[in-house]
ChimeraX commands (.cxc) that place a marker at each C-alpha (Angstrom):
marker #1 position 47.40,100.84,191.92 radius 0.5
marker #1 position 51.17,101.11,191.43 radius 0.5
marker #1 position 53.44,101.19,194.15 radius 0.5
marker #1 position 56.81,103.69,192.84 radius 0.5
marker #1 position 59.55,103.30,195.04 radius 0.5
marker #1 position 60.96,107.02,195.46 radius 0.5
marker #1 position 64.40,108.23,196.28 radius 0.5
marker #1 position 65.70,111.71,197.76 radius 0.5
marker #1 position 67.97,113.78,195.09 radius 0.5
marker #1 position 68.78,116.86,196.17 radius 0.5
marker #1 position 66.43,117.24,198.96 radius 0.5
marker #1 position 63.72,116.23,196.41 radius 0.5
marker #1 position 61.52,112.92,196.03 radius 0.5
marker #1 position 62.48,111.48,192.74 radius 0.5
marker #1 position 61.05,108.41,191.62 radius 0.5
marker #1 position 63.37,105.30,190.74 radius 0.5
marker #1 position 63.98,105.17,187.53 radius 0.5
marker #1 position 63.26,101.58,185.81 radius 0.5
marker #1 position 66.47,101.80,183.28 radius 0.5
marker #1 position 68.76,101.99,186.91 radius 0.5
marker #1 position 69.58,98.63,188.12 radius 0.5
marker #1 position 71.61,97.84,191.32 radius 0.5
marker #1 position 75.21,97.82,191.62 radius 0.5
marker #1 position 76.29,94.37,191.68 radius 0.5
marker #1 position 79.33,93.33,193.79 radius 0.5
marker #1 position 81.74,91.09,192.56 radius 0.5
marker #1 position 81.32,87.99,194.10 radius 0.5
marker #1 position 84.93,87.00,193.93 radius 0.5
marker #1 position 86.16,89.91,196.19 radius 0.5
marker #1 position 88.31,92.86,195.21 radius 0.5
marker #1 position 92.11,93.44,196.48 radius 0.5
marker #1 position 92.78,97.21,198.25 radius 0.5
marker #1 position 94.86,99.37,195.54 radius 0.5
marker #1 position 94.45,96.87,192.72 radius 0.5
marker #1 position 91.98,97.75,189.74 radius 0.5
marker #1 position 89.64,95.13,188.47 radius 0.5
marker #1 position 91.13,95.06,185.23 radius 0.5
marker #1 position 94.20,93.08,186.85 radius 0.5
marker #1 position 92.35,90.98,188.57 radius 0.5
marker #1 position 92.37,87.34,187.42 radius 0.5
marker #1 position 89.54,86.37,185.48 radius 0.5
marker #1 position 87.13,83.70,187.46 radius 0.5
marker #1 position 87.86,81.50,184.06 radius 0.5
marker #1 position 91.15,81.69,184.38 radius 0.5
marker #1 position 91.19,80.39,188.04 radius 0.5
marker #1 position 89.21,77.52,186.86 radius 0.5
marker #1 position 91.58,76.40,184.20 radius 0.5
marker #1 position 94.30,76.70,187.54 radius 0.5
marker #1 position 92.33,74.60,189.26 radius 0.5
marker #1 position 91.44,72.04,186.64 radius 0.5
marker #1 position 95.18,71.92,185.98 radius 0.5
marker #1 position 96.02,70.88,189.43 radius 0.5
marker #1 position 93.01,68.09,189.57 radius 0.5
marker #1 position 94.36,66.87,186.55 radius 0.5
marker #1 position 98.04,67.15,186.57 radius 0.5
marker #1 position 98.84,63.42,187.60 radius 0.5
marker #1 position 96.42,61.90,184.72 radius 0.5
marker #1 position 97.84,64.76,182.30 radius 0.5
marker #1 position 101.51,63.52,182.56 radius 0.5
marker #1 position 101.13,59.89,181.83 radius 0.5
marker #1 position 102.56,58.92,178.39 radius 0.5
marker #1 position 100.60,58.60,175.55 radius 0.5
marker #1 position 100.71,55.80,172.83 radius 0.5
marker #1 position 102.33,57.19,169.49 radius 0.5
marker #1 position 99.63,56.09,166.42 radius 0.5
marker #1 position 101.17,56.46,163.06 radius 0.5
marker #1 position 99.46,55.67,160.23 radius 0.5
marker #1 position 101.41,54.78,157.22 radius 0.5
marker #1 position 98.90,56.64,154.53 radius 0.5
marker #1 position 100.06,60.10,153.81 radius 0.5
marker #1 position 98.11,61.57,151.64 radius 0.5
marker #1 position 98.87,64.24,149.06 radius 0.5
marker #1 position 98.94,67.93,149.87 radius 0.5
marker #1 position 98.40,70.48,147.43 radius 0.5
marker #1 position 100.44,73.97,147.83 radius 0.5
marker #1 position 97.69,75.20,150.48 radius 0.5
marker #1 position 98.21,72.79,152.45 radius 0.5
marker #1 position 95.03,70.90,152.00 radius 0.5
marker #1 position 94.05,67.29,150.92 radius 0.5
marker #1 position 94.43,66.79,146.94 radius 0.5
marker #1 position 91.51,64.72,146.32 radius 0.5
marker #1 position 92.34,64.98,142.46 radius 0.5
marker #1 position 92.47,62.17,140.13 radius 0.5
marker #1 position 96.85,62.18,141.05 radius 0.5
marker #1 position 95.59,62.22,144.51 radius 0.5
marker #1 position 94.08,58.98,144.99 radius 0.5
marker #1 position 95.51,56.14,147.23 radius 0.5
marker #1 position 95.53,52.29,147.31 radius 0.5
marker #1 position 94.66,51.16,150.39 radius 0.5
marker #1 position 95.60,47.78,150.01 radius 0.5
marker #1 position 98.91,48.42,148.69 radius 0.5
marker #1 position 99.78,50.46,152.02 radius 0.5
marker #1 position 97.92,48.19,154.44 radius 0.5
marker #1 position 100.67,45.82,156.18 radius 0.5
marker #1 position 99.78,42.12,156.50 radius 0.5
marker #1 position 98.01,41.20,159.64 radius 0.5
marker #1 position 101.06,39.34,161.42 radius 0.5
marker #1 position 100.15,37.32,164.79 radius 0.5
marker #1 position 103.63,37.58,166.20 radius 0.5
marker #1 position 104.25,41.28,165.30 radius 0.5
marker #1 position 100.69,42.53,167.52 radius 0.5
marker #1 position 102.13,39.70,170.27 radius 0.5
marker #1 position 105.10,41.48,170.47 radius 0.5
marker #1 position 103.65,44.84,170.67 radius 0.5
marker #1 position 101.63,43.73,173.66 radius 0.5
marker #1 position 104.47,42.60,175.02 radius 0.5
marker #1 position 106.56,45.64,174.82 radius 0.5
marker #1 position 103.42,47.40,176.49 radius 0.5
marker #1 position 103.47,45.53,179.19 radius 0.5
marker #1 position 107.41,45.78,179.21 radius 0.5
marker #1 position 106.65,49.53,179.78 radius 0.5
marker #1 position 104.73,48.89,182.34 radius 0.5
marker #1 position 106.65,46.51,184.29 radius 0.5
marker #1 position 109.88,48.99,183.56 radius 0.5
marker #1 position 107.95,51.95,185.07 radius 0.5
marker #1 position 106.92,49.77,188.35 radius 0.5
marker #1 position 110.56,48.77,188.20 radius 0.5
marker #1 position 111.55,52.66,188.47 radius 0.5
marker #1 position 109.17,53.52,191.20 radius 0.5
marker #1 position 109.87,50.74,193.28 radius 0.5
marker #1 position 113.82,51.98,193.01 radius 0.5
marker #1 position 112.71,55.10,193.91 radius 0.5
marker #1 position 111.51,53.91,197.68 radius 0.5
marker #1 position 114.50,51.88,197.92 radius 0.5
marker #1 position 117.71,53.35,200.27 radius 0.5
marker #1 position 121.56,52.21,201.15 radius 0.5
marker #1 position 121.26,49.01,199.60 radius 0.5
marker #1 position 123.40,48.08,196.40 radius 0.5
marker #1 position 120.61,47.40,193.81 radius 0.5
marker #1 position 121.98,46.82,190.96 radius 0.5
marker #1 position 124.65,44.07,192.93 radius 0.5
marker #1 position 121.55,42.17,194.09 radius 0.5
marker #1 position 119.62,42.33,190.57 radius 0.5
marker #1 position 122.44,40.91,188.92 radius 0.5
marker #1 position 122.75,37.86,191.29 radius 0.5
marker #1 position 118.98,37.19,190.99 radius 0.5
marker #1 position 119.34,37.50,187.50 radius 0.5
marker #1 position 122.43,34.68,187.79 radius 0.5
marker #1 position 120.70,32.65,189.30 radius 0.5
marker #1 position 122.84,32.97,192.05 radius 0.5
marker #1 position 119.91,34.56,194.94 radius 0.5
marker #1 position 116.40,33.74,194.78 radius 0.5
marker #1 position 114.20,36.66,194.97 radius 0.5
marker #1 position 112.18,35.00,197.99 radius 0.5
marker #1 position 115.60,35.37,200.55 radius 0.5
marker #1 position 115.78,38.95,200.10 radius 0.5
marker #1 position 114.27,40.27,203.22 radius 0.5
marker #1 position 113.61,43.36,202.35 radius 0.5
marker #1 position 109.95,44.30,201.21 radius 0.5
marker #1 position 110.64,47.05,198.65 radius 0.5
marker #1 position 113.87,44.96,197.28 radius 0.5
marker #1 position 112.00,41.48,197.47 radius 0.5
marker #1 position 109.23,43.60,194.96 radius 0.5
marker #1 position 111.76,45.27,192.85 radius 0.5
marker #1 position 113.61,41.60,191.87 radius 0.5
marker #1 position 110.36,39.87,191.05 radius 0.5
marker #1 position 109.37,42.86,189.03 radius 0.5
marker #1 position 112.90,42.72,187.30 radius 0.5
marker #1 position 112.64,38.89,186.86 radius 0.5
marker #1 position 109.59,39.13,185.21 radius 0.5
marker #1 position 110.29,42.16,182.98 radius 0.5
marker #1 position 113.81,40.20,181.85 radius 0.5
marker #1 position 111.84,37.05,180.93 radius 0.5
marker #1 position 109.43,39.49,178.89 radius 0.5
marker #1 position 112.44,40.96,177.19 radius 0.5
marker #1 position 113.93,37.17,175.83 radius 0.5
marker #1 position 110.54,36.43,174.81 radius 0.5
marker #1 position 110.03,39.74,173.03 radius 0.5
marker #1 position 113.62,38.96,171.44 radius 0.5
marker #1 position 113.00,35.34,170.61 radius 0.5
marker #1 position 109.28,36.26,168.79 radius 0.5
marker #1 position 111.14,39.19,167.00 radius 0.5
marker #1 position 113.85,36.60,165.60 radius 0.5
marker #1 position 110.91,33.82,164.73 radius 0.5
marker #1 position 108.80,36.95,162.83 radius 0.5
marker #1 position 112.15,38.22,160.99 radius 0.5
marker #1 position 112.72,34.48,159.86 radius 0.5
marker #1 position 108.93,33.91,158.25 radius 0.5
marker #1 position 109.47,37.44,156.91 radius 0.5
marker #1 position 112.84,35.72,155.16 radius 0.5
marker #1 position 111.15,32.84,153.79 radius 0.5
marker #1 position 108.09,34.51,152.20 radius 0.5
marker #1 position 110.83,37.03,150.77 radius 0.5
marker #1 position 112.46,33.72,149.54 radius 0.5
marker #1 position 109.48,32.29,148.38 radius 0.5
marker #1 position 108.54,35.60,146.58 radius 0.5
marker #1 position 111.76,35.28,144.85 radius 0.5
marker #1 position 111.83,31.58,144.20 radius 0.5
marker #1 position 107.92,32.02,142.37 radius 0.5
marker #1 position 109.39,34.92,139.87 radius 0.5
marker #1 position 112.29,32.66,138.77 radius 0.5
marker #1 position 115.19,34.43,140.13 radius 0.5
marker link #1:1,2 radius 0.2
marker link #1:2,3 radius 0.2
marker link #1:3,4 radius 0.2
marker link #1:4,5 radius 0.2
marker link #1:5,6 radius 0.2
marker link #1:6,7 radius 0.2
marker link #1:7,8 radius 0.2
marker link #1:8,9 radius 0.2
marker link #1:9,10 radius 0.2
marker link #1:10,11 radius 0.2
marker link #1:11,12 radius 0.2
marker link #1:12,13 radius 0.2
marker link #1:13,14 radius 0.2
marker link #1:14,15 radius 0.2
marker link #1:15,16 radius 0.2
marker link #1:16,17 radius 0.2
marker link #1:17,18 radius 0.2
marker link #1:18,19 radius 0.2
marker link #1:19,20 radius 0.2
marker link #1:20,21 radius 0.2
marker link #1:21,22 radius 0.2
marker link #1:22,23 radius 0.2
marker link #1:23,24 radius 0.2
marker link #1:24,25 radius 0.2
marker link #1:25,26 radius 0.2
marker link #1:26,27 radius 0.2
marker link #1:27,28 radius 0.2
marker link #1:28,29 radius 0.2
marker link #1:29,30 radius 0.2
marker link #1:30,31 radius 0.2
marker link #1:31,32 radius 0.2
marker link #1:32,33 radius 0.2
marker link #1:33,34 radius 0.2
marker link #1:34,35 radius 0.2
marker link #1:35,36 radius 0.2
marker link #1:36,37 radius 0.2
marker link #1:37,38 radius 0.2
marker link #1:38,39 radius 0.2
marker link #1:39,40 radius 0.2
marker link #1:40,41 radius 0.2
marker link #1:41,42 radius 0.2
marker link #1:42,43 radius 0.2
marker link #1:43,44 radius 0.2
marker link #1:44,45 radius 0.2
marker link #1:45,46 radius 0.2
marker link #1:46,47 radius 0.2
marker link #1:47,48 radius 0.2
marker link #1:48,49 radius 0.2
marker link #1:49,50 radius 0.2
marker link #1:50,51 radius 0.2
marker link #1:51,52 radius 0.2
marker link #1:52,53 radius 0.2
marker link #1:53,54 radius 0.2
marker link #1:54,55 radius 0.2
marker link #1:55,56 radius 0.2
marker link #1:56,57 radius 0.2
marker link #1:57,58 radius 0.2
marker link #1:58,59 radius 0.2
marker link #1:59,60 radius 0.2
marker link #1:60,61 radius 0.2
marker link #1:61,62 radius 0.2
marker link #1:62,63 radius 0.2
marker link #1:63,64 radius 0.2
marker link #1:64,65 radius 0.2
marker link #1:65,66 radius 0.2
marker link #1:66,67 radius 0.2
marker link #1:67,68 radius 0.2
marker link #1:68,69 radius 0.2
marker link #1:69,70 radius 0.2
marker link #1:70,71 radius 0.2
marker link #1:71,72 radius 0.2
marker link #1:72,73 radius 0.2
marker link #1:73,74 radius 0.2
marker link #1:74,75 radius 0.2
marker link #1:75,76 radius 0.2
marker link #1:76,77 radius 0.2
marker link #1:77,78 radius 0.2
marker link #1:78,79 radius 0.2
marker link #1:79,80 radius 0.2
marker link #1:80,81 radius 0.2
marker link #1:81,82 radius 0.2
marker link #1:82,83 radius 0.2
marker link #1:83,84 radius 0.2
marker link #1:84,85 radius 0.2
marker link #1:85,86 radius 0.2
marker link #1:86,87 radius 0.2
marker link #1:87,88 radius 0.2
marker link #1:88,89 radius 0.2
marker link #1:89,90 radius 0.2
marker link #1:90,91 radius 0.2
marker link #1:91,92 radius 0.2
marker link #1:92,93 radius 0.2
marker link #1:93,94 radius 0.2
marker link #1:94,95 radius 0.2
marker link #1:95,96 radius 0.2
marker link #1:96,97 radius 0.2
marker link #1:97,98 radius 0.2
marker link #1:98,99 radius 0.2
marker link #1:99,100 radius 0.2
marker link #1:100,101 radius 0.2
marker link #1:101,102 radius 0.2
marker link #1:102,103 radius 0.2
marker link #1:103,104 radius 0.2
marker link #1:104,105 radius 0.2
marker link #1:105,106 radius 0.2
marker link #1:106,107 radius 0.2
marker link #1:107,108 radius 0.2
marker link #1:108,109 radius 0.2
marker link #1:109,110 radius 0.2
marker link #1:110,111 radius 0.2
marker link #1:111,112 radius 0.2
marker link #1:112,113 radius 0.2
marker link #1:113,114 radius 0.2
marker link #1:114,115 radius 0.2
marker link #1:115,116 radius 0.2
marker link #1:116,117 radius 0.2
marker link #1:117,118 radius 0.2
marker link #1:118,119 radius 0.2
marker link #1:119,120 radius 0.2
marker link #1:120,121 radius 0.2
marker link #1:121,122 radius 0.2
marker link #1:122,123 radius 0.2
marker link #1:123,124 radius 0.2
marker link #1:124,125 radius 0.2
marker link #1:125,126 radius 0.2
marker link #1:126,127 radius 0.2
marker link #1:127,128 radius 0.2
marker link #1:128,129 radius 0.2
marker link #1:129,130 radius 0.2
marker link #1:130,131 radius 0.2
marker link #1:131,132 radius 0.2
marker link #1:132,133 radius 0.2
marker link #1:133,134 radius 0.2
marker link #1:134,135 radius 0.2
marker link #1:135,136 radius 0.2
marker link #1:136,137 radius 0.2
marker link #1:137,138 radius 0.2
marker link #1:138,139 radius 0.2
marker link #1:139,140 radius 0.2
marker link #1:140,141 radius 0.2
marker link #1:141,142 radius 0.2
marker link #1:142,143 radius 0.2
marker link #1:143,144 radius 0.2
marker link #1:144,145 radius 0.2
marker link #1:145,146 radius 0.2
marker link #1:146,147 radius 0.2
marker link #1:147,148 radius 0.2
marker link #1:148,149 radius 0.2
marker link #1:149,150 radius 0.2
marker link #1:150,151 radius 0.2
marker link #1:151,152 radius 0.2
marker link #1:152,153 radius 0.2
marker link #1:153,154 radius 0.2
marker link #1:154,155 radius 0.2
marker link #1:155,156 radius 0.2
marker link #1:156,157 radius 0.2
marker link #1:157,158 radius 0.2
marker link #1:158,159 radius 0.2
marker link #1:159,160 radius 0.2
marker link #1:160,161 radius 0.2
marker link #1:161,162 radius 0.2
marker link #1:162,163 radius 0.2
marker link #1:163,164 radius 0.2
marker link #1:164,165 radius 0.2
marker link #1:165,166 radius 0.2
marker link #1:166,167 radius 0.2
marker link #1:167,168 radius 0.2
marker link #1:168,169 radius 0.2
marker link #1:169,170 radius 0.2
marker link #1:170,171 radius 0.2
marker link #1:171,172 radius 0.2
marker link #1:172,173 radius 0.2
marker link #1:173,174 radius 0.2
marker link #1:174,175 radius 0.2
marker link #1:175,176 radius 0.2
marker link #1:176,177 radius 0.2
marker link #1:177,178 radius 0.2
marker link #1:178,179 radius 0.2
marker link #1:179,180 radius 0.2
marker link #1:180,181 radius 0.2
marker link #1:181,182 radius 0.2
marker link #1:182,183 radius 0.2
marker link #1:183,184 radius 0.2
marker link #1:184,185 radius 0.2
marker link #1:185,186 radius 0.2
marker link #1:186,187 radius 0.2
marker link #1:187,188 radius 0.2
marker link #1:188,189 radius 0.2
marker link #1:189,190 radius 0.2
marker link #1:190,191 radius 0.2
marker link #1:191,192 radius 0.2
view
């Protein structure tokens, strides 16, 4: 009927007990003279390796979000959702301004042009950059006589980052002047 697998003990057939299971071998390998307790745990080594995958996507910058709401903390460091606690979100909400998201665009894609900028300096050697960026910036050499490949890249890539910056300037300056004459208008309306 049932087949018992037996095993010699002592120069005696003993049948194999169900409660003993197999040794099981560690599939990640042991090291001569070290105990397993100091062996790296196989987690451990995945986190290592996930690290390295990731590294390059892990150190680009992140965007800073700030939200203007803070709400009230009691003295355990929770949210006081009492009747003292209580916000107006209207009151904190900034006007929608046209010009103001422009210009943060902009200065994202300043960012990005200044980082291109950066690596493109990187690649270049022996030639005086900042010499040649000024004249293109003059006026003085066009960006399409410079021979050079990396330096022909790295003056269009300045050109069009400086012509980013005036614009970013110039919409700054038109946004501060309607913030002037609504402040101006504000005042004019209460009779001061």
């Amino acid at each position: 009927m049932y087949e018992t697998d037996f095993v010699v003990y002592d120069g005696v057939e003993v049948p194999v007990s169900v409660l003993l299971r197999p040794e099981r071998h560690n599939r990640y390998g042991t090291i001569e003279d070290l105990p397993e307790e100091e062996l790296v745990d196989p987690d451990e080594l995945e986190r290592v390796v996930y690290k390295q995958m990731w590294w390059p996507i892990l150190r680009l910058p992140q965007q800073r979000w700030e939200c203007p709401i803070r709400p009230n903390m009691d003295e355990d460091g929770k949210v006081n959702w009492g009747a003292f606690g209580t916000v107006d979100f209207e009151s904190y909400r900034p006007q929608f301004s046209k010009l103001r998201y422009k210009v943060q665009k902009l200065k994202e894609r300043l960012k990005d042009l200044v980082m291109t900028c950066e690596m493109i300096r990187d690649r270049i050697q022996g030639l005086p950059i900042r010499k040649i960026l000024k004249r293109v910036r003059e006026g003085v050499l066009d960006p399409d006589d410079i021979k050079h490949w990396d330096m022909w890249q790295l003056a269009l890539t300045y050109l069009r980052a400086y012509h980013l910056r005036q614009e970013i300037e110039r919409l700054q300056r038109v946004s501060r002047q309607q913030q002037e004459e609504k402040t101006q208008e504000f005042w004019a309306s209460l009779g001061c």
